[in-house]
KESE-82284 format. One record per atom (N, C-alpha, C): atom name; residue number from 1; x, y, z. Coordinates in steps of 0.02 Angstrom, whole numbers, padded with zeros to 5 digits. Last residue first. Example, Ala and Ser with C-alpha at 12.3 -4.5 7.8 and 13.67 -1.06 7.14 Angstrom:
2
(node "N",2,(00642,-00112,00354))
(node "CA",2,(00684,-00053,00357))
(node "C",2,(00645,00002,00394))
(node "N",1,(00660,-00284,00390))
(node "CA",1,(00615,-00225,00390))
(node "C",1,(00660,-00165,00390))
This chain:
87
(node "N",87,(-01101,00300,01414))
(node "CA",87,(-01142,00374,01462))
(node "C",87,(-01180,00312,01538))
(node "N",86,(-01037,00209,01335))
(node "CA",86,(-01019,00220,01415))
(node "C",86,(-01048,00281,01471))
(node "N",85,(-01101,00207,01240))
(node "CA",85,(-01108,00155,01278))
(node "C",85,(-01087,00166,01359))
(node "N",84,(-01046,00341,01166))
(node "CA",84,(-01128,00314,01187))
(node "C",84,(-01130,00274,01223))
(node "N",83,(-00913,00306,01174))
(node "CA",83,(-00936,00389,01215))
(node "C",83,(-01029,00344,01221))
(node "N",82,(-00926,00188,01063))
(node "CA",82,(-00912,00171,01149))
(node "C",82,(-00939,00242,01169))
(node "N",81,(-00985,00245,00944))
(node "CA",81,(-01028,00205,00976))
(node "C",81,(-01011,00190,01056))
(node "N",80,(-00878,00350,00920))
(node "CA",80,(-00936,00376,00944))
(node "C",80,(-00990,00326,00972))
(node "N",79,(-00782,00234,00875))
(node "CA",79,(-00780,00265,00939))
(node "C",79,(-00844,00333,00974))
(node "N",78,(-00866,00186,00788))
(node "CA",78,(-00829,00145,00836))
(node "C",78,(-00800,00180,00902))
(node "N",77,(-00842,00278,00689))
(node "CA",77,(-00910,00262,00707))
(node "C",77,(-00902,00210,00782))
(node "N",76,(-00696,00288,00660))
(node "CA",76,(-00753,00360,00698))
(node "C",76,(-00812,00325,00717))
(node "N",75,(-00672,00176,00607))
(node "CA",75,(-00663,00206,00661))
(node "C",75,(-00694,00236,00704))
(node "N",74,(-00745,00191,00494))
(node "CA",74,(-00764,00132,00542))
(node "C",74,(-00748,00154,00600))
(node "N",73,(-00678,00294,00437))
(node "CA",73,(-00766,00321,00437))
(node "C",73,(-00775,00253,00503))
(node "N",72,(-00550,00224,00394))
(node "CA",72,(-00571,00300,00450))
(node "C",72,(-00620,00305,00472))
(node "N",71,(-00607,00121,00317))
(node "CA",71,(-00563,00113,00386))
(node "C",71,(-00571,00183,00446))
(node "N",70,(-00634,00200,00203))
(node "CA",70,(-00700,00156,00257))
(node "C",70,(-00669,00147,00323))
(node "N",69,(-00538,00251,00161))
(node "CA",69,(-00583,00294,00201))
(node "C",69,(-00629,00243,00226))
(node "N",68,(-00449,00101,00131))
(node "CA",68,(-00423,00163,00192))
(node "C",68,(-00468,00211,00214))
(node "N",67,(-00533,00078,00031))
(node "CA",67,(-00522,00033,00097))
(node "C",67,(-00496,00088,00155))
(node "N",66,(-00529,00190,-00062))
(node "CA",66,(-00595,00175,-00025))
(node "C",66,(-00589,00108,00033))
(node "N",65,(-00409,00212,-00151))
(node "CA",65,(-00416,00233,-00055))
(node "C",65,(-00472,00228,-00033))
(node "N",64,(-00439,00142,-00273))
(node "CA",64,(-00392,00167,-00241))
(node "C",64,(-00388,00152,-00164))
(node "N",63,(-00595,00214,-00288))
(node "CA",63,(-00573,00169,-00301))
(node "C",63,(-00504,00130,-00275))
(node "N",62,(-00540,00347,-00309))
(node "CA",62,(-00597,00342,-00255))
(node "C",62,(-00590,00259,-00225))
(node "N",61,(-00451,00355,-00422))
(node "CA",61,(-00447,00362,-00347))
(node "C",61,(-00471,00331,-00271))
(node "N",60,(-00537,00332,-00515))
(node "CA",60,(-00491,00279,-00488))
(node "C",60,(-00456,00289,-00418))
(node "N",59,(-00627,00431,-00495))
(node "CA",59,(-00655,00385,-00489))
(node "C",59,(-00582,00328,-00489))
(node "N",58,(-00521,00538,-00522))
(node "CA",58,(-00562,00554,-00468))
(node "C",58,(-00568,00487,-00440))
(node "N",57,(-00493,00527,-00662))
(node "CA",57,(-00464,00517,-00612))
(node "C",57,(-00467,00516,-00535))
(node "N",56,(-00628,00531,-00728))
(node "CA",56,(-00588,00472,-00735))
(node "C",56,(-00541,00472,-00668))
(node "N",55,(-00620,00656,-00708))
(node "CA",55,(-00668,00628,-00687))
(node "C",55,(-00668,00553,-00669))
(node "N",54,(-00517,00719,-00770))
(node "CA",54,(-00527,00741,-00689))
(node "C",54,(-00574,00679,-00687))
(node "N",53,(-00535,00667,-00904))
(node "CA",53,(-00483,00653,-00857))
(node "C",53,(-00479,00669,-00789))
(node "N",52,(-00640,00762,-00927))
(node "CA",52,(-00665,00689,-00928))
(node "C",52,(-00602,00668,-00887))
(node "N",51,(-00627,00905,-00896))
(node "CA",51,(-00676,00895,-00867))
(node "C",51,(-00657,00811,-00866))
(node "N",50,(-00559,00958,-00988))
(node "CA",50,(-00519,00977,-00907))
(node "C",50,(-00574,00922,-00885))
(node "N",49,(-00582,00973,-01091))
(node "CA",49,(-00530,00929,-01092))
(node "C",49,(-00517,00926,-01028))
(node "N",48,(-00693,01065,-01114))
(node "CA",48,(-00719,01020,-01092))
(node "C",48,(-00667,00982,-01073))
(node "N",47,(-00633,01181,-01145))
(node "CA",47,(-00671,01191,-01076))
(node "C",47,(-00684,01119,-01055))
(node "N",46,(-00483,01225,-01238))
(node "CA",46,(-00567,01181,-01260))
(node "C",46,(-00587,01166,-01164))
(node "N",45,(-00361,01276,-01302))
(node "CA",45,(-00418,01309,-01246))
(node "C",45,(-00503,01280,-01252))
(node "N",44,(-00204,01250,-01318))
(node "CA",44,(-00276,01231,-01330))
(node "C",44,(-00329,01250,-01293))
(node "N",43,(-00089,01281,-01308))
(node "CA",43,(-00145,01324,-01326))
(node "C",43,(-00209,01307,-01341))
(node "N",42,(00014,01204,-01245))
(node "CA",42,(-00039,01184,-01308))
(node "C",42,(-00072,01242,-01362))
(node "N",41,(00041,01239,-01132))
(node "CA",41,(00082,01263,-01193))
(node "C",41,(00056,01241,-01265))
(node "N",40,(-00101,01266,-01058))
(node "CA",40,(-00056,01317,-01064))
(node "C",40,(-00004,01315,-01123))
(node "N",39,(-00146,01149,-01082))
(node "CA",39,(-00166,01171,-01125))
(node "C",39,(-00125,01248,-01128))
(node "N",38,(-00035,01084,-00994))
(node "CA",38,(-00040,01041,-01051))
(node "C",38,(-00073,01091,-01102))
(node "N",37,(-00075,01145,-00865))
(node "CA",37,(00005,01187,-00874))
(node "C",37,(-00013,01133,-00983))
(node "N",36,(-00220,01118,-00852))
(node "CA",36,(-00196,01169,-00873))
(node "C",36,(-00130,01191,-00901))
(node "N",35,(-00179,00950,-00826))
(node "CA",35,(-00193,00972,-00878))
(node "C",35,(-00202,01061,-00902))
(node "N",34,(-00106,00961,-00708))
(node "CA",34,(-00068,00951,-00775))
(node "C",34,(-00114,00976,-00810))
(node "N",33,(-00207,01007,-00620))
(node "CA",33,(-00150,01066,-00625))
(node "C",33,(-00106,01038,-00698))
(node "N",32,(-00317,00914,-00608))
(node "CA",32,(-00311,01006,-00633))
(node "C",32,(-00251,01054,-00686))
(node "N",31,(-00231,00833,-00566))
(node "CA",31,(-00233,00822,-00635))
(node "C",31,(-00257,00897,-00682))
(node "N",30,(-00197,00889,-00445))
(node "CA",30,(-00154,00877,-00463))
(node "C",30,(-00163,00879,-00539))
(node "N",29,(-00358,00891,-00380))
(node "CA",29,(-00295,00954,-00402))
(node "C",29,(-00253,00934,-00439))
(node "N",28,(-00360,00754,-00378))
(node "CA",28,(-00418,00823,-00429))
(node "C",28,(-00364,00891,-00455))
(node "N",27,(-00286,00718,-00281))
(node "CA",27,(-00299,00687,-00357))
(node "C",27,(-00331,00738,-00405))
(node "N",26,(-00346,00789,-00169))
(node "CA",26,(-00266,00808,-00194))
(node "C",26,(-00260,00791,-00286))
(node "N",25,(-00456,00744,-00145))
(node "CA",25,(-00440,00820,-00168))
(node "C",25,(-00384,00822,-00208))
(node "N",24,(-00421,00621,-00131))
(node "CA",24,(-00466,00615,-00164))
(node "C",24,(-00454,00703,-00206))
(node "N",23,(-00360,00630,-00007))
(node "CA",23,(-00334,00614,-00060))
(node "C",23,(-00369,00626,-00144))
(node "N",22,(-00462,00708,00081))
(node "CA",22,(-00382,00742,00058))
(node "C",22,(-00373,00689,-00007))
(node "N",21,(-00582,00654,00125))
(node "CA",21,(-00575,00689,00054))
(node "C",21,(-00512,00705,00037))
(node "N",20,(-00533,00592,00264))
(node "CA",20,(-00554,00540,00205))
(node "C",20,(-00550,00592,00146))
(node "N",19,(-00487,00701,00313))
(node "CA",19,(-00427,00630,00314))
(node "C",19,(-00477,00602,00265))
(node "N",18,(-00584,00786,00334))
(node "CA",18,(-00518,00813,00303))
(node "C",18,(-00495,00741,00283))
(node "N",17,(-00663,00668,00408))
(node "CA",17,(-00695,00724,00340))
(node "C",17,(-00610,00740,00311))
(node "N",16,(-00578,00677,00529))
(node "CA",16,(-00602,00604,00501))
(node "C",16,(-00631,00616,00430))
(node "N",15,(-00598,00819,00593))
(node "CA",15,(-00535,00766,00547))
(node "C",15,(-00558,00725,00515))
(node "N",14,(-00737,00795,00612))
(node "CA",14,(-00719,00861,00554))
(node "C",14,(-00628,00829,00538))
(node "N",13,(-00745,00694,00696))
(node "CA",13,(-00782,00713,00625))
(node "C",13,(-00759,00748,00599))
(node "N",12,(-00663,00759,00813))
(node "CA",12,(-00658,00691,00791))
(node "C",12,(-00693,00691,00698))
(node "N",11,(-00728,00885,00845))
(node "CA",11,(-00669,00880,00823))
(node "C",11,(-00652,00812,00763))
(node "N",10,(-00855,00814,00867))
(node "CA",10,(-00864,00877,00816))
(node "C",10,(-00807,00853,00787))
(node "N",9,(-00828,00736,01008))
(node "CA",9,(-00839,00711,00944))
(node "C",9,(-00839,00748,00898))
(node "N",8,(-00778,00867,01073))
(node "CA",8,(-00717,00802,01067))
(node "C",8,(-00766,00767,00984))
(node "N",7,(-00893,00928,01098))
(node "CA",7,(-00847,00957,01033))
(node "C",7,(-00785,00919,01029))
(node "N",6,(-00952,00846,01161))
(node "CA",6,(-00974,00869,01091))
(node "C",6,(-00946,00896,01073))
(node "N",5,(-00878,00830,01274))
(node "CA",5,(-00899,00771,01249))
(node "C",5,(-00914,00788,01166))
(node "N",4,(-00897,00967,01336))
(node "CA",4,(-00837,00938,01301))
(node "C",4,(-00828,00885,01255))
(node "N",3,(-01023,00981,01349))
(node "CA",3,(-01004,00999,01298))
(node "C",3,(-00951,00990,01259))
(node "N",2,(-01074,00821,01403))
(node "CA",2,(-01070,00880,01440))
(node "C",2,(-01043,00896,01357))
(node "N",1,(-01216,00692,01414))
(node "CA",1,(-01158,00710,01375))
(node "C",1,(-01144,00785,01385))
């Protein structure tokens, strides 16, 4: 396997990483972001309110798009198994 070979697969992984956590990120952020602008006019300033709805929301997420990241992760594994088969 020459170096190109290794940083074709690197490349391949390090998308296949971005493409499976993006949604998952995005969900986090997003609820982040309501629930600060919620305690912003609230005034409510309790540390923990940020914490159970992120968490909740995370996990339906995960839930969600876990056919679509297995699909990616299958991929990738599918095509690092042919580069192996065909050395």
């Amino acid at each position: 396997m020459e170096s190109a070979d290794v940083i074709d697969v690197a490349r391949d992984a390090i998308m296949v990483t971005l493409q499976v956590s993006s949604p998952v990120m995005l969900v986090g952020l997003v609820v982040g972001l309501v629930i600060a602008l919620f305690q912003a006019l609230t005034q409510i300033q309790e540390m923990t309110l940020t914490f159970v709805p992120k968490i909740l929301a995370i996990f339906a997420s995960m839930l969600l798009f876990m056919p679509f990241m297995g699909r990616l992760m299958d991929d990738l594994m599918v095509r690092i198994a042919e580069r192996i088969s065909n050395l």
